[in-house]
C-alpha positions in Angstrom: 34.8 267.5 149.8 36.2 264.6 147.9 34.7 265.8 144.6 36.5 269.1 145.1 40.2 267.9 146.0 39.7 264.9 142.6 38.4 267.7 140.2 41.2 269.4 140.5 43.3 266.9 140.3 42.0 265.2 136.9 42.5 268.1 135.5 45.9 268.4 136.1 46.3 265.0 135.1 44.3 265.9 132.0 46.4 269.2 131.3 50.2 267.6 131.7 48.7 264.3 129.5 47.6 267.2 126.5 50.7 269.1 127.2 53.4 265.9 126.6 51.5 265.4 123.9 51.6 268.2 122.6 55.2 268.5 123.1 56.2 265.1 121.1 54.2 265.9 118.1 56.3 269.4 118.1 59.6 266.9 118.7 58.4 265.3 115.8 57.9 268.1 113.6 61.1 269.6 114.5 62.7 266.2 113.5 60.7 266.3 110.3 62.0 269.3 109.2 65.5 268.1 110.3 65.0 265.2 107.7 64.0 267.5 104.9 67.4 270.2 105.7 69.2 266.6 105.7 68.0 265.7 102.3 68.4 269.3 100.7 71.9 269.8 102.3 73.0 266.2 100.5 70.9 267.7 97.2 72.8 271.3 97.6 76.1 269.0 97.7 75.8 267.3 94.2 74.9 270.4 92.6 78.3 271.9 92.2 80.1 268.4 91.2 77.2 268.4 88.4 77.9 272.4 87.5 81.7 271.6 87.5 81.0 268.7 85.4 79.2 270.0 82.2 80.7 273.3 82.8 83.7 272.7 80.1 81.0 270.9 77.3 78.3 273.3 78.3 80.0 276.3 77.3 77.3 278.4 75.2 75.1 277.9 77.8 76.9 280.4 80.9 73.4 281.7 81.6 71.5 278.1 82.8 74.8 277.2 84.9 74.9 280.6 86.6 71.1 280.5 87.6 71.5 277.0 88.8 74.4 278.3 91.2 72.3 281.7 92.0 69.3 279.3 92.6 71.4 276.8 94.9 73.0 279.8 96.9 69.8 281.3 97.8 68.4 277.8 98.5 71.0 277.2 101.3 69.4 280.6 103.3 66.2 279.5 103.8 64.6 279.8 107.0 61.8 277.5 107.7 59.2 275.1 105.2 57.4 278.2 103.6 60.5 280.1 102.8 62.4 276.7 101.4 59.4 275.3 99.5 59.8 279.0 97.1 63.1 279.1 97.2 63.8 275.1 96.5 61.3 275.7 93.7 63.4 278.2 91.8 66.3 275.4 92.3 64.0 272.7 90.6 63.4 274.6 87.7 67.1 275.9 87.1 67.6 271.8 87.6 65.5 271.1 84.9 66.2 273.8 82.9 70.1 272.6 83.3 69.7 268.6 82.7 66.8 269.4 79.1 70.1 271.6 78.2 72.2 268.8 79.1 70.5 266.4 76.8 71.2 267.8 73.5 74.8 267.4 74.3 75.6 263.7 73.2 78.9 263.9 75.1 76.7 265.0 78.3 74.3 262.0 77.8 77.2 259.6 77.4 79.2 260.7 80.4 79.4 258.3 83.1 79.8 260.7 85.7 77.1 263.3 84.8 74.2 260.1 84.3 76.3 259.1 88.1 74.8 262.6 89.7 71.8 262.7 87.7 70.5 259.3 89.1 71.7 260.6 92.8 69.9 264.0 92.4 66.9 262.3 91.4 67.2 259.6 94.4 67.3 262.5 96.3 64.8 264.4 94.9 62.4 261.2 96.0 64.1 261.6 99.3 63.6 265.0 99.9 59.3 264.5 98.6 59.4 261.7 101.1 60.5 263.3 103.6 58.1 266.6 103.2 54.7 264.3 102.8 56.1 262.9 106.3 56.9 266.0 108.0 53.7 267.5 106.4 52.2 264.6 108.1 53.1 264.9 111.4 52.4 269.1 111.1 49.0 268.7 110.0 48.6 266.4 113.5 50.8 268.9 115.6 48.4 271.3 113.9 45.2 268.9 114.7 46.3 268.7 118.3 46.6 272.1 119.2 43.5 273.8 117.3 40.7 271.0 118.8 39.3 271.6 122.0 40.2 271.1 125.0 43.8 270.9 124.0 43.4 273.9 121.9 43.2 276.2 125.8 46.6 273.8 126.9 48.3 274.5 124.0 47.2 278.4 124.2 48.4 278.8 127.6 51.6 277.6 127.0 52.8 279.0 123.5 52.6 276.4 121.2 52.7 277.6 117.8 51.4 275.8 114.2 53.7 274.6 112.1 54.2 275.6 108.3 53.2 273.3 106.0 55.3 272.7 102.7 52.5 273.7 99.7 53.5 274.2 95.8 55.1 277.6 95.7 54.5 277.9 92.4 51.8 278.0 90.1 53.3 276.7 87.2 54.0 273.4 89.2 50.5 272.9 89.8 49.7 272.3 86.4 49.3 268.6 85.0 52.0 267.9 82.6 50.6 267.2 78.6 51.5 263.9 77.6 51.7 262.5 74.4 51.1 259.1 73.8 50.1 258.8 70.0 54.0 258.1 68.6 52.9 260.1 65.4 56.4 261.4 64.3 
């Protein structure tokens, strides 16, 4: 009779234990992703004072300028890791696109307050790949949690769903960039 009222009750035990936990690594992942929107938000910031900045020397070059605000705007929509890993990719390419243009322009290069946002976007560039390894992290554990058994039937019954991971969007950016080293001019 004792065996049949402690059964019972261990598994209860066993259930809400698997449930918390499951619950804080979710907490976690929600912060995660908080970190990342944090990080993009202050990246999305500096992008206009940058555009406004090289705007009046960078002239010719309407087109880069126009996709880099294009490619900010829809950057600012997205809707969860998946959708801002594409659309942040399309960003980082209209970046770099922007600051090769911006380095055949000697008055560019010598500006204090273009190298000024150039240093901060790129601080927060490291920021914002940071703050993905870490959310990616603490998904892949979320993830772990929920798909290994027993806890896979807790996390079942109650609705807990994986989280997206943030994966290179783009195949391009999977390539290994050429490097020269051999100084031959």
């Amino acid at each position: 009779m004792w065996l049949m009222l402690i059964v019972p009750i261990v598994l209860i035990v066993w259930a809400v234990a698997v449930f918390n936990r499951l619950v804080g690594l979710r907490n976690q992942t929600t912060n995660g992703w908080r970190q990342i929107d944090v990080q993009l938000k202050r990246r999305h910031d500096l992008i206009p004072n940058l555009v406004s900045t090289v705007k009046g020397v960078m002239e010719f070059e309407r087109d880069t300028l126009t996709q880099v605000v294009e490619a900010r705007a829809r950057a600012t929509t997205a809707t969860g890791p998946a959708d801002a890993a594409v659309k942040e990719g399309v960003l980082t390419q209209a970046l770099g696109k922007l600051f090769a243009l911006a380095e055949s322009y000697p008055q560019l290069h010598a500006n204090e307050n273009v190298r000024a946002l150039q240093e901060e976007l790129a601080s927060t560039e490291n920021k914002i790949g940071f703050a993905r390894q870490f959310y990616n992290d603490i998904a892949t554990s979320y993830n772990t949690a929920q798909q290994t058994f027993p806890a896979n039937l807790v996390a079942s019954s109650f609705g807990f769903k994986p989280a997206e991971l943030f994966e290179v969007a783009e195949a391009a950016d999977r390539d290994v960039p050429a490097v020269d080293l051999s100084m031959k001019k």
